[in-house]
Every structure is written in C-alpha cells, then in structure tokens.
Backbone of each chain as ProteinMPNN parsed JSONL, in Angstrom:
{"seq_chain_A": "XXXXXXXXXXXXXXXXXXXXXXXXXXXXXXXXXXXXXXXXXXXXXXXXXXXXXXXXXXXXXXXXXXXXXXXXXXXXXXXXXXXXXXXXXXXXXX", "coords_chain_A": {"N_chain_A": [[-304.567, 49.723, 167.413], [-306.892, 47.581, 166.451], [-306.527, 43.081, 165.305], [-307.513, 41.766, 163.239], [-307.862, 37.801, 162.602], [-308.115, 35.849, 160.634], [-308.722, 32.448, 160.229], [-308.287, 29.99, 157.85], [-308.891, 26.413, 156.499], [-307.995, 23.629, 154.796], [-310.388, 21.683, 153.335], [-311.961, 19.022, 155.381], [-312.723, 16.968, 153.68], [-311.143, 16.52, 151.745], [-308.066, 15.907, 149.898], [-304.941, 17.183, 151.612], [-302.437, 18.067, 149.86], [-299.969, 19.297, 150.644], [-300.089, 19.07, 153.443], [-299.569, 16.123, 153.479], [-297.533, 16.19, 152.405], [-295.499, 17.101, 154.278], [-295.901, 15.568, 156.529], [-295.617, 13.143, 155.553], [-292.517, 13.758, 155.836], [-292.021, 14.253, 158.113], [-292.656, 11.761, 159.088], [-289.949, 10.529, 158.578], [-288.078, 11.503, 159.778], [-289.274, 11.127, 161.869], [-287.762, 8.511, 162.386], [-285.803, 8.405, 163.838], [-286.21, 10.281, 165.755], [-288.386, 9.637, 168.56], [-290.147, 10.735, 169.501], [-291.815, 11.868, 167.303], [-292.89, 10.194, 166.516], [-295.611, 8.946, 167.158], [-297.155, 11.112, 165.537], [-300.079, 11.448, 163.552], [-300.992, 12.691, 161.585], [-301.05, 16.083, 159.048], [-302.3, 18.803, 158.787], [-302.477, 21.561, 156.355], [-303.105, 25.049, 156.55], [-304.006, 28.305, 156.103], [-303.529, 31.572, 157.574], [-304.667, 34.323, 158.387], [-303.869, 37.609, 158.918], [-305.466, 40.606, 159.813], [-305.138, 44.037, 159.792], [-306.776, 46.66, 160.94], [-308.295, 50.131, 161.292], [-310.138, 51.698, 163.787], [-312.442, 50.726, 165.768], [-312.775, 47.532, 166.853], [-315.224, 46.18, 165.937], [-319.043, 44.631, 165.891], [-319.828, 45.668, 162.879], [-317.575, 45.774, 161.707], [-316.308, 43.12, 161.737], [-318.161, 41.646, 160.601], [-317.534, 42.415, 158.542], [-315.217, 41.202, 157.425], [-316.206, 38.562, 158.148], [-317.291, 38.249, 155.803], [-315.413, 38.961, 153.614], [-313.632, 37.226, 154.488], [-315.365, 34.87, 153.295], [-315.073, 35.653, 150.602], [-312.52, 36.43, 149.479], [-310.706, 35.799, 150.898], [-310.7, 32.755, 151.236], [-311.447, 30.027, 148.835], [-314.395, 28.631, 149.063], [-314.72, 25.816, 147.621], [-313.349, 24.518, 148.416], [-312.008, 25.227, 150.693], [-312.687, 25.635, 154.222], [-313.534, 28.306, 155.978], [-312.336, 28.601, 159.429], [-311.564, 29.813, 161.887], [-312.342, 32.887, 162.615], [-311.421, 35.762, 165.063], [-310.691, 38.621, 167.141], [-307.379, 39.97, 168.083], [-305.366, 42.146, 169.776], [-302.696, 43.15, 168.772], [-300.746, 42.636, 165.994], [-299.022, 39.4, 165.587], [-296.285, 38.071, 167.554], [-293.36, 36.601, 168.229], [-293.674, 33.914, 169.906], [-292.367, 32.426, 172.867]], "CA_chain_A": [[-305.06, 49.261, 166.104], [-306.846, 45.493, 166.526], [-306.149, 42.851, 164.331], [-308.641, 40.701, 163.157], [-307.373, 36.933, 162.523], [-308.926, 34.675, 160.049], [-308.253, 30.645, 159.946], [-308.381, 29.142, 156.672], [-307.805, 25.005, 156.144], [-308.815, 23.117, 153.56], [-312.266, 21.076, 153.737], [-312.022, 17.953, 155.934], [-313.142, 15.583, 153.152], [-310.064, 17.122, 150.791], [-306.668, 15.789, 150.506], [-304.677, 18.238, 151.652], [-301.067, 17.511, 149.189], [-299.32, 19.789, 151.072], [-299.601, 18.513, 155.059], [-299.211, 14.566, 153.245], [-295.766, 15.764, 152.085], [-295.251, 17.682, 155.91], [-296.726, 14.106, 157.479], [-294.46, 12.113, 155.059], [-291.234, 14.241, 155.997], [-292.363, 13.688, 160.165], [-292.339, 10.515, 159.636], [-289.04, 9.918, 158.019], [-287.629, 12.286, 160.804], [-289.427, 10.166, 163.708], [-287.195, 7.088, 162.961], [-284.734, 8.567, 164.84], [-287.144, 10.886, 167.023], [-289.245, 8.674, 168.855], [-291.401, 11.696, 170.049], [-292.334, 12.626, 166.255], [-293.463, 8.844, 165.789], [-297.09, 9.539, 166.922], [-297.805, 11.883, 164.352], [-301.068, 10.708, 162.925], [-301.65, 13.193, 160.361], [-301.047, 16.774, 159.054], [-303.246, 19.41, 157.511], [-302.015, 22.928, 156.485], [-303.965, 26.244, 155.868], [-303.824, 29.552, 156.021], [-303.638, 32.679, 158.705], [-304.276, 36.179, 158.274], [-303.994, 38.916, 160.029], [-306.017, 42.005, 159.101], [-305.104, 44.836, 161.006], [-308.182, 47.529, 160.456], [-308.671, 51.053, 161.633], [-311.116, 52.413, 164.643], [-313.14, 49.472, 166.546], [-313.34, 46.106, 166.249], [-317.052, 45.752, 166.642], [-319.574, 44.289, 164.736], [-319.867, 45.972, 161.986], [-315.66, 45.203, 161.593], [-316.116, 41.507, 162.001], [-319.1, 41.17, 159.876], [-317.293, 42.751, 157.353], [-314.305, 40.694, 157.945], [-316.259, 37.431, 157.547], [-318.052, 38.69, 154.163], [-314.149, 39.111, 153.106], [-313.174, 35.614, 154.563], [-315.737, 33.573, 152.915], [-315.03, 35.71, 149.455], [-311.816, 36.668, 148.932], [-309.574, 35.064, 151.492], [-310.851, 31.695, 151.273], [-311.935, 29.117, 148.356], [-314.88, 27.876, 149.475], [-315.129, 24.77, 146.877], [-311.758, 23.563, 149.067], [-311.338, 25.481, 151.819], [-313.15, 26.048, 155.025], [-313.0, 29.278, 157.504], [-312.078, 27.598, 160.424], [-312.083, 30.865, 162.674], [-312.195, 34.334, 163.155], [-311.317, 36.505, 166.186], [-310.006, 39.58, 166.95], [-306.554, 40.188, 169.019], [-305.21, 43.466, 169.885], [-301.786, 43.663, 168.345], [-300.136, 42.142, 165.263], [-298.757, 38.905, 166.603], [-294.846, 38.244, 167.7], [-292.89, 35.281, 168.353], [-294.452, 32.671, 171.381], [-291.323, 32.383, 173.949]], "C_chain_A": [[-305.323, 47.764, 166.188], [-306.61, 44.757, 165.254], [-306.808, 41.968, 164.672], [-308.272, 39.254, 162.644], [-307.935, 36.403, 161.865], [-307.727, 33.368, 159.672], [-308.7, 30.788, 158.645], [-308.154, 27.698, 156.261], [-308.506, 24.587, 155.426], [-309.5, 22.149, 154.409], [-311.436, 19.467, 154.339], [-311.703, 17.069, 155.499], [-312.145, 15.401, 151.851], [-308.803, 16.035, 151.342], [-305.957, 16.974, 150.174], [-302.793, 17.784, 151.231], [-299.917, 17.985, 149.932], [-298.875, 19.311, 152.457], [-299.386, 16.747, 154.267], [-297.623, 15.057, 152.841], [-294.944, 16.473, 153.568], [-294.92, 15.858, 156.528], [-295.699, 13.07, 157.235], [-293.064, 12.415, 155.701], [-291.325, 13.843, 157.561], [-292.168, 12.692, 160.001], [-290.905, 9.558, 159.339], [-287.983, 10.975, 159.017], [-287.693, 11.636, 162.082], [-288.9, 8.595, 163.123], [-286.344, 7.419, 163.961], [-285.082, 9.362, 166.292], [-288.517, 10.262, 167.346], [-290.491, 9.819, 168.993], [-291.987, 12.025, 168.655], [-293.275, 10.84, 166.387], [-295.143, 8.962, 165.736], [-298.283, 10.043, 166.662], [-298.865, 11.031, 163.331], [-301.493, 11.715, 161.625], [-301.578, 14.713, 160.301], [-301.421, 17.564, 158.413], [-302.523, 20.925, 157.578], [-302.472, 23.784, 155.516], [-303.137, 26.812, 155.943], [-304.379, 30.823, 157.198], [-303.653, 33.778, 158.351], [-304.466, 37.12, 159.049], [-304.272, 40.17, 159.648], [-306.49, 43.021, 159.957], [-306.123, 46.202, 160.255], [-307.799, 48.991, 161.411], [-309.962, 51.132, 162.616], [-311.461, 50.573, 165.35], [-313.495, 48.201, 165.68], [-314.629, 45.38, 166.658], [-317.519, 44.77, 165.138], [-319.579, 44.023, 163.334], [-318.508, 45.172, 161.149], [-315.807, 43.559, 161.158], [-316.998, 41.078, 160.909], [-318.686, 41.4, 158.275], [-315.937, 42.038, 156.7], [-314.641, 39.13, 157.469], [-317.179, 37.129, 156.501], [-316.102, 38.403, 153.252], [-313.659, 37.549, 153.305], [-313.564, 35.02, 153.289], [-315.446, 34.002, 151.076], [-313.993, 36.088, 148.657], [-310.808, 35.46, 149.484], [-309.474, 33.666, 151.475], [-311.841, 31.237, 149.86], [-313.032, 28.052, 148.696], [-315.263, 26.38, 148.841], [-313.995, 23.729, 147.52], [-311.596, 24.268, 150.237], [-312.629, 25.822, 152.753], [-312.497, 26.996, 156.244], [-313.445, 28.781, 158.753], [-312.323, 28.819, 161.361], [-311.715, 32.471, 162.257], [-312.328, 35.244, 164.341], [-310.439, 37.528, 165.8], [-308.44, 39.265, 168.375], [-306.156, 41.633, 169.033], [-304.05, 43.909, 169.12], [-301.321, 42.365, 167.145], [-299.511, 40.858, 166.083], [-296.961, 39.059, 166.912], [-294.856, 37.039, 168.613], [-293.227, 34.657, 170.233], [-292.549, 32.503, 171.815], [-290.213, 30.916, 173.934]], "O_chain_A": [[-304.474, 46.88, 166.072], [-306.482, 45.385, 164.203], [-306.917, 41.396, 165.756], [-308.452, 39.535, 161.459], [-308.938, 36.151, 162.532], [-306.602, 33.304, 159.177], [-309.479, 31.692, 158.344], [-307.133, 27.584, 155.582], [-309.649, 25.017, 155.268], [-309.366, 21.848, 155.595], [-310.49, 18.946, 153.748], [-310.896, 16.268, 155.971], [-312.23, 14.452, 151.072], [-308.573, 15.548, 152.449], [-306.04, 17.657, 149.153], [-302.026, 17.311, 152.069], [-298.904, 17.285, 149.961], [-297.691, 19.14, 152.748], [-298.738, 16.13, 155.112], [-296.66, 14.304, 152.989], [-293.751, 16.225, 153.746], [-293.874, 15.275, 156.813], [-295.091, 12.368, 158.044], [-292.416, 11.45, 156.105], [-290.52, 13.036, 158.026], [-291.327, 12.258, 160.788], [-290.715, 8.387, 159.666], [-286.844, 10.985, 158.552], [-286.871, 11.512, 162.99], [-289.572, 7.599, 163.39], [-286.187, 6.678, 164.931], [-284.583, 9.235, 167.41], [-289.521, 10.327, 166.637], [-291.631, 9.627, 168.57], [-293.002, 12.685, 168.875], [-294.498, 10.822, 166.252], [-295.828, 9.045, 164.716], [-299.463, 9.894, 166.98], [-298.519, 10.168, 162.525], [-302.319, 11.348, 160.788], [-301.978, 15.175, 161.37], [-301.095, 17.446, 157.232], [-302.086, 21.399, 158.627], [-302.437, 23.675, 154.291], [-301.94, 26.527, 155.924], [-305.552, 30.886, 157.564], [-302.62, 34.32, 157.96], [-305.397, 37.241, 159.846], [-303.385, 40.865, 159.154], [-307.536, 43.118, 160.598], [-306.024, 46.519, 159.069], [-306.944, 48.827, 162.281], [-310.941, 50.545, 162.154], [-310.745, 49.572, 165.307], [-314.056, 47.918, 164.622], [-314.917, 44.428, 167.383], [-316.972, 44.404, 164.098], [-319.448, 42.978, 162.696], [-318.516, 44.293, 160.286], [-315.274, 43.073, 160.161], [-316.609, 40.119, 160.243], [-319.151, 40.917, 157.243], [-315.628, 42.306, 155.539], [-313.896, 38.47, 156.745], [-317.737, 36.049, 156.307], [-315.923, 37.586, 152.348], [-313.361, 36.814, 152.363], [-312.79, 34.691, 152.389], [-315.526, 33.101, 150.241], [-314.126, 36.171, 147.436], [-310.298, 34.538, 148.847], [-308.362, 33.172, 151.659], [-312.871, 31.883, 149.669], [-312.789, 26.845, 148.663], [-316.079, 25.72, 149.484], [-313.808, 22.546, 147.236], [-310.789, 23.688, 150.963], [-313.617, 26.268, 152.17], [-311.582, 26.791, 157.041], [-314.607, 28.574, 159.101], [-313.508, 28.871, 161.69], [-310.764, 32.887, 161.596], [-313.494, 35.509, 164.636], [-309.717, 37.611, 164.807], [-308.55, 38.51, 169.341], [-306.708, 42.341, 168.191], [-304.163, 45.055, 168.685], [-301.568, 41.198, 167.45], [-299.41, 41.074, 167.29], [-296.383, 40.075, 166.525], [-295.712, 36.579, 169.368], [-292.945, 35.097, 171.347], [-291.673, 32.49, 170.951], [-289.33, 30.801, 174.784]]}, "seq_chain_B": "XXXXXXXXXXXXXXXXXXXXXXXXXXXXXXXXXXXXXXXXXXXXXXXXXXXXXXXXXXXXXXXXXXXXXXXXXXXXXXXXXXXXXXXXXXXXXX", "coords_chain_B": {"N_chain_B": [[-309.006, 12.189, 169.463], [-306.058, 13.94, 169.876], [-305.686, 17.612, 168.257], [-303.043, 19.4, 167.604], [-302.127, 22.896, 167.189], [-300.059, 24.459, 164.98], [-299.214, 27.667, 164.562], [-297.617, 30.094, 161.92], [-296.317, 32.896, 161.342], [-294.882, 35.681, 158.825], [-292.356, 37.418, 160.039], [-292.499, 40.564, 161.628], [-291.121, 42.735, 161.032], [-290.116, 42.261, 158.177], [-290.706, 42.505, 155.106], [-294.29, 41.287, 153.72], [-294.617, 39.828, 150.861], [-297.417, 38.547, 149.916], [-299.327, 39.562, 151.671], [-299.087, 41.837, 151.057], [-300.351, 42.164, 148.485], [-302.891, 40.835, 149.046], [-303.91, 43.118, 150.301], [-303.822, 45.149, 148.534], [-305.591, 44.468, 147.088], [-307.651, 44.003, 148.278], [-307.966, 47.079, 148.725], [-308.719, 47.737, 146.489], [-311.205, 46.56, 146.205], [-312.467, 47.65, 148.297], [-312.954, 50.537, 147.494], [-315.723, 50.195, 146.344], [-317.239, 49.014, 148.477], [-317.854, 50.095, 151.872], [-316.621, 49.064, 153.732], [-314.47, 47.993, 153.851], [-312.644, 49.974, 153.378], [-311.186, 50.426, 155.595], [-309.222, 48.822, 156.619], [-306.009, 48.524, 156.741], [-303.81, 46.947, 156.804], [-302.996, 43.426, 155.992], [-301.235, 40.758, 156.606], [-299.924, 37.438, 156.011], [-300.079, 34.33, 156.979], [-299.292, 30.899, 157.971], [-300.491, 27.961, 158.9], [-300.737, 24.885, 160.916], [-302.11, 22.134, 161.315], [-301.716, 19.581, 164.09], [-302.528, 16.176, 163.733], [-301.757, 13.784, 166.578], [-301.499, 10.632, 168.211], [-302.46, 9.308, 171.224], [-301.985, 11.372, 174.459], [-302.032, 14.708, 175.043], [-299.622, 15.782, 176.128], [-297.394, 17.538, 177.992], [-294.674, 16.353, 177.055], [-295.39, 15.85, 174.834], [-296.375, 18.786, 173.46], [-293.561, 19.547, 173.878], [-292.252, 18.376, 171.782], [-293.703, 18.868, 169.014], [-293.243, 21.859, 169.659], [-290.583, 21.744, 169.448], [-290.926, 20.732, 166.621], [-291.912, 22.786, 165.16], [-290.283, 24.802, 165.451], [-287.84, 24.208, 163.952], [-288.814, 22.619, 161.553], [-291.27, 23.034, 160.67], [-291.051, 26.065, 160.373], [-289.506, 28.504, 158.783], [-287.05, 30.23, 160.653], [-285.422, 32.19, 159.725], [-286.965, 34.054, 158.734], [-289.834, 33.772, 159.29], [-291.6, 33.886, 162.471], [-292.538, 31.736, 164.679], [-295.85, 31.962, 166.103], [-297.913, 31.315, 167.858], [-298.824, 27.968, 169.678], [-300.944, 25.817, 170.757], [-303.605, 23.278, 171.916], [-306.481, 21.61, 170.522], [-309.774, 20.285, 170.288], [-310.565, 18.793, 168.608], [-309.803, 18.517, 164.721], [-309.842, 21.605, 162.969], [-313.495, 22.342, 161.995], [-315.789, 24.117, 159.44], [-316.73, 27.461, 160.609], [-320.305, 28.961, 161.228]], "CA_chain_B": [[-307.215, 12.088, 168.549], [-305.686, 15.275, 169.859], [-304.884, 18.115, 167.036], [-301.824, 20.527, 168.466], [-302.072, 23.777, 166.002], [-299.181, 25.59, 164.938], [-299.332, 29.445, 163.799], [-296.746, 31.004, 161.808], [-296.105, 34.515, 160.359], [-294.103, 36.071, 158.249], [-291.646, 38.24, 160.825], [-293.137, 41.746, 161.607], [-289.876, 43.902, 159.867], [-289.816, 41.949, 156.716], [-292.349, 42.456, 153.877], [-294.728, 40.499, 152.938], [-295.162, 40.216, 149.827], [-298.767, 37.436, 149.621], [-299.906, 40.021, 152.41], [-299.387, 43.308, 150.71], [-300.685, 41.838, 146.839], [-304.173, 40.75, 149.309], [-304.308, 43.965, 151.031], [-304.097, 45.763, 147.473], [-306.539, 43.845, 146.652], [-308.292, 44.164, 149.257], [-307.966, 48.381, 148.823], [-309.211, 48.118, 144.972], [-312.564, 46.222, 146.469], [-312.967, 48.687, 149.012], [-313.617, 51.567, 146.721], [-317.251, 50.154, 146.44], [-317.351, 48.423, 149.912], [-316.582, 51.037, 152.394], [-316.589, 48.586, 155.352], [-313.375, 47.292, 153.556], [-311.893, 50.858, 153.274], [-310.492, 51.038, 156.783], [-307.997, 47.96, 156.493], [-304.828, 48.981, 157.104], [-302.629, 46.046, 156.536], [-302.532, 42.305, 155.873], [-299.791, 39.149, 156.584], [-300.61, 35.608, 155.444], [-299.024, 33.088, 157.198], [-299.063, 29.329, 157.643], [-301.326, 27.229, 160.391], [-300.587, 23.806, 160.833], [-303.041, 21.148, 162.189], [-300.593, 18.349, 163.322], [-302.847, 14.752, 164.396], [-301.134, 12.865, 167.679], [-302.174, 10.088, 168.895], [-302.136, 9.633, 173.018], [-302.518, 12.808, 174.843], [-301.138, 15.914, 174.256], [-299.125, 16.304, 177.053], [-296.0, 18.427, 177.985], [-294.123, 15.61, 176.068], [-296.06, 15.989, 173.044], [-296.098, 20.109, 172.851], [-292.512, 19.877, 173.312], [-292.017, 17.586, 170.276], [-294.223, 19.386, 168.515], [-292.411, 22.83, 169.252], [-289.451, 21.612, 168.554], [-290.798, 20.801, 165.155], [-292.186, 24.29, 164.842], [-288.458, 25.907, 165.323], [-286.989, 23.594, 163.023], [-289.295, 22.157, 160.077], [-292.397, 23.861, 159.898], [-290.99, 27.059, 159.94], [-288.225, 29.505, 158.254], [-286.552, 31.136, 161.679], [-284.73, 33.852, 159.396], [-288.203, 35.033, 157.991], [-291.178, 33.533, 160.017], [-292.057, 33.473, 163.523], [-294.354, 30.62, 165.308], [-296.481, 32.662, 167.198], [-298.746, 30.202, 168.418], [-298.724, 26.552, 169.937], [-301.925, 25.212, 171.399], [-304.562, 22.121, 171.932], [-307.295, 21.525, 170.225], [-309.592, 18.507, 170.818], [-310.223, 17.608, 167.264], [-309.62, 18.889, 163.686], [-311.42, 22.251, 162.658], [-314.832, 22.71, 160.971], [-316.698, 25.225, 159.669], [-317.569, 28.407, 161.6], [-321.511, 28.554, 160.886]], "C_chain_B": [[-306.783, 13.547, 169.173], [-305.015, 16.344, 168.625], [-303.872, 19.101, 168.123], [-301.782, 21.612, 166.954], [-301.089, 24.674, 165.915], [-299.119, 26.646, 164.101], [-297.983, 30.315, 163.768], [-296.481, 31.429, 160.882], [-294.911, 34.709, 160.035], [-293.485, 37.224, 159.752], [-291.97, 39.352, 160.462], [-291.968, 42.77, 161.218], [-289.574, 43.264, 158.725], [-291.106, 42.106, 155.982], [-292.824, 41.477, 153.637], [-295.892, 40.458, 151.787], [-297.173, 39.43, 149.477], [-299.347, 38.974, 150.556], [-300.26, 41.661, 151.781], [-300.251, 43.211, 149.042], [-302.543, 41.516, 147.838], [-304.737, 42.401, 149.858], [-304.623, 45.282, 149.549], [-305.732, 45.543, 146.769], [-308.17, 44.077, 146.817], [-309.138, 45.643, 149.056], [-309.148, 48.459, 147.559], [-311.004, 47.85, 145.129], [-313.214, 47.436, 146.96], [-313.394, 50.031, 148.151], [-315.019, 51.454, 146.651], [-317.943, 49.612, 147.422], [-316.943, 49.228, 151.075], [-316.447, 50.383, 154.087], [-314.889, 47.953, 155.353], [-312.772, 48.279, 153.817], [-311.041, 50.979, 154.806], [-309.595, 49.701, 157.182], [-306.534, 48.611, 156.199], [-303.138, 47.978, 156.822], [-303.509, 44.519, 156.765], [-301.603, 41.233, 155.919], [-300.406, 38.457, 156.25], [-299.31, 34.8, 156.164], [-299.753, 31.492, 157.338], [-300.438, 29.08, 159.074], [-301.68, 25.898, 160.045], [-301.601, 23.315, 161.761], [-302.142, 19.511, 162.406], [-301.799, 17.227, 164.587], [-302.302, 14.017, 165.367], [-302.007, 11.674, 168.475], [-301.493, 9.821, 170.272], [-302.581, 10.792, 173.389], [-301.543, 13.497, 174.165], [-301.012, 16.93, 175.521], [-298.109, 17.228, 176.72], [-295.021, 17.952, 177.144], [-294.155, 15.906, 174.822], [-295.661, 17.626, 172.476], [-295.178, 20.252, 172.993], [-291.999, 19.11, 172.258], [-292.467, 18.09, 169.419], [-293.772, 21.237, 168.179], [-290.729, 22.695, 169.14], [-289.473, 21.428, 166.846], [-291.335, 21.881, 164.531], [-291.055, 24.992, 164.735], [-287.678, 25.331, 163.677], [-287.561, 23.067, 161.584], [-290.207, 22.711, 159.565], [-292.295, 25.544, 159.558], [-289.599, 27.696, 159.975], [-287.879, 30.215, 159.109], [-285.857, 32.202, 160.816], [-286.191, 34.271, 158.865], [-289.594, 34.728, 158.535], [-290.489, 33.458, 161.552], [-292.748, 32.334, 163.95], [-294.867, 31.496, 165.968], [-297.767, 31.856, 167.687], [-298.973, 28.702, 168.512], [-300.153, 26.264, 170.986], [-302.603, 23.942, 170.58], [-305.579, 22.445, 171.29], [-307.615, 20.462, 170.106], [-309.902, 17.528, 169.426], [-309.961, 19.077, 166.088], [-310.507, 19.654, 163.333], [-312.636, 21.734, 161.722], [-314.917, 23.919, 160.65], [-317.007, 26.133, 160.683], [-319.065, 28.454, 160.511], [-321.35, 30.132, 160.257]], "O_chain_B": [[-307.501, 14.421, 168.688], [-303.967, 16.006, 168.074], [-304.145, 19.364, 169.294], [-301.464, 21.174, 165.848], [-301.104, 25.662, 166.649], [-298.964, 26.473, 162.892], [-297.395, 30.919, 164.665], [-296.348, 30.899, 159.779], [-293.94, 34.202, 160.596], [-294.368, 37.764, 160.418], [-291.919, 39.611, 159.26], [-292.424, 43.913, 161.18], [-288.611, 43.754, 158.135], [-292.26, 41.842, 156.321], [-292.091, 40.547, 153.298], [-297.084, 40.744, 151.672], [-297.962, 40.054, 148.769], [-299.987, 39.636, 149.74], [-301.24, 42.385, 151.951], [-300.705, 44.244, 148.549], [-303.485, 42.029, 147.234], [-305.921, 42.725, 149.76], [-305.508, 46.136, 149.619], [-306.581, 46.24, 146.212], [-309.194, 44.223, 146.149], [-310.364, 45.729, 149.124], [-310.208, 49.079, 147.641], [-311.881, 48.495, 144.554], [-314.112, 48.093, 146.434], [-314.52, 50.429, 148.45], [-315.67, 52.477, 146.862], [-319.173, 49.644, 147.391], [-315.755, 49.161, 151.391], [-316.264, 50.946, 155.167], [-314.237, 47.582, 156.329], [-311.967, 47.986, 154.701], [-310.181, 51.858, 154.862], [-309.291, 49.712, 158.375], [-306.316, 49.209, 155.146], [-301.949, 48.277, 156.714], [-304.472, 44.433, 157.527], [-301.235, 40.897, 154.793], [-301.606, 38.689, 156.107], [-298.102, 34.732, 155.941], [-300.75, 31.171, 156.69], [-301.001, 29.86, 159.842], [-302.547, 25.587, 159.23], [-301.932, 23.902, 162.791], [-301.925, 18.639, 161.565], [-301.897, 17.393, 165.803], [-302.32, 12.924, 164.801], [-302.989, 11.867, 169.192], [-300.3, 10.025, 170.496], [-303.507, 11.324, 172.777], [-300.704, 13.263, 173.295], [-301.57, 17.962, 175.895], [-297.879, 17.675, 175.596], [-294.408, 18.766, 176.454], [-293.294, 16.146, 173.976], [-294.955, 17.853, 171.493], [-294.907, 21.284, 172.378], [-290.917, 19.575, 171.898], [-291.684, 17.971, 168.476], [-293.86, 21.821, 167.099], [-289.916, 23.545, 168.777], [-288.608, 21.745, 166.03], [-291.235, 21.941, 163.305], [-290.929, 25.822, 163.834], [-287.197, 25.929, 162.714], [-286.842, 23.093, 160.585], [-290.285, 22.978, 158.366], [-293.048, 26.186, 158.827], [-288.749, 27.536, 160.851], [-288.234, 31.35, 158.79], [-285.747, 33.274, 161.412], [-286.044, 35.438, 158.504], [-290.506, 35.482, 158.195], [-289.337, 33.127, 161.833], [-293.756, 32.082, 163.289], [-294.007, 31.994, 166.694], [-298.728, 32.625, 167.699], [-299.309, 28.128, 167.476], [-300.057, 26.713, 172.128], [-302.452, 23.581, 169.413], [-305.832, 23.649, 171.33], [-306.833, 19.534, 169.9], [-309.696, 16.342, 169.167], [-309.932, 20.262, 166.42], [-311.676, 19.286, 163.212], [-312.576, 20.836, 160.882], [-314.347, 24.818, 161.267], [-317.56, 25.682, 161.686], [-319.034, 28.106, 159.33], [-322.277, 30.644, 159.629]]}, "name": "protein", "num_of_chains": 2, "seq": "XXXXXXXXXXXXXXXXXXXXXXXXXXXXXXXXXXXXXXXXXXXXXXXXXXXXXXXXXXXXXXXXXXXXXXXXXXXXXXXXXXXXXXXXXXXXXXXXXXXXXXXXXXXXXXXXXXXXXXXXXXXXXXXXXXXXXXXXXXXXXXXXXXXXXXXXXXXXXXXXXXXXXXXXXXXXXXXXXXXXXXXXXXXX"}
C-alpha cells in the first residue's frame, strides 16, 4: 500500500510565528550549547502522509496534488513544497 | 545558508486524531471525486526547516538531531523520521 507524502510550509515572504518562537527557544538553549549557536533561522510546516489503495501512478499523484493545493494546504500562506511517493508509512530514522 | 529538514510523525500505534478528522474529510469529498475514494488513511505531522550557518557537516546534523530527540519533538507520541540537507529553503513545486 504506497504512501504518498505531501510538504506543506508557509510562503517564504510570511512570518512564520511558530518557527520564531522554535528559533527564539534555540537560541536561549545555544548559550550553553555552542553547537545550537549557528542556528540562523526556523520555519515550520506541515507533512502528510496519504496512504491510498492500488498504484501510485499518475493518475494517484495528480489527484494527490489537486488535494494538496485544495484541501491540505492554504494557498494565501502556505506553499506545497513537495510531493513524492514512498512505499510504506514512515518509522523512526535510527 | 544550508537548511537541515526535520520530519516528524505522529507514532504509527497511536491515533491521530488531525489525520483521521482530514481523512474524513477527505472520504466526504470523495463521494463526488472518485480519484479521492481510494485513500485509505492520513497522519499529519510536523517538518521543520532549521537555517545554519557554515556547512552542514557531521557536526551540524548531530546538533541538529539531537535537537530533533529532545525539542522539536514529543518521543512518547512522535517519531523523527527524517533528517536531511537541503541547499536552501523550499519553494513552490510548479
């Protein structure tokens, strides 16, 4: 069963309130962690994972980024950043 | 500027609730869309875009997943499932 992935982050030219209070908290974290200090800036969307029935062709995808640009995403603030397919739901990086 | 992007889901045995309220959603469309009808499930999770300046060495993505375990995301109820480079801040897919 594939699972089709859509990005979501808000528009470029946006402030994004949410990664400025992330960005703020990093940086009141990297006094003491030198490695955070570097942190120039943090933006934070949205991920979905839309696991579909039969093939992930075309048709799937096209229908996929008809759904992005009109349900899943705000386009007056947000931009779909990507869409791909993967094969399985994901699970935790090592 | 290097961006480092971090991706993370709600943990695959807990509900989620944002994921099952889109996928309803989702279902009610599909009745007159039948490219929608063969969705099967939905998650929503998070995807951070974090700014570094320097490279975005081994240094960096372990500073960076260390702050994936610990700040950007809820270990009893999310996963990270993804840590990679990217060489700048998304756009638009066309």
């Amino acid at each position: 069963m594939p699972t089709i992935v859509v990005e979501v982050m808000p528009k470029a030219e946006l402030l994004d309130p949410q990664g400025k209070a992330v960005a703020g908290a990093l940086g009141r974290l990297g006094q003491t962690q030198s490695a955070l200090a570097n942190v120039t800036g943090v933006r934070v969307g949205k991920r979905f994972e839309i696991s579909i029935e039969g093939e992930a062709d075309a048709d799937a995808l096209a229908a996929v980024r008809e759904l992005a640009d009109t349900v899943l995403s705000n386009s007056v603030i947000e931009d779909v950043v990507g869409i791909h397919v993967q094969d399985a739901p994901s699970s935790a990086v090592a």
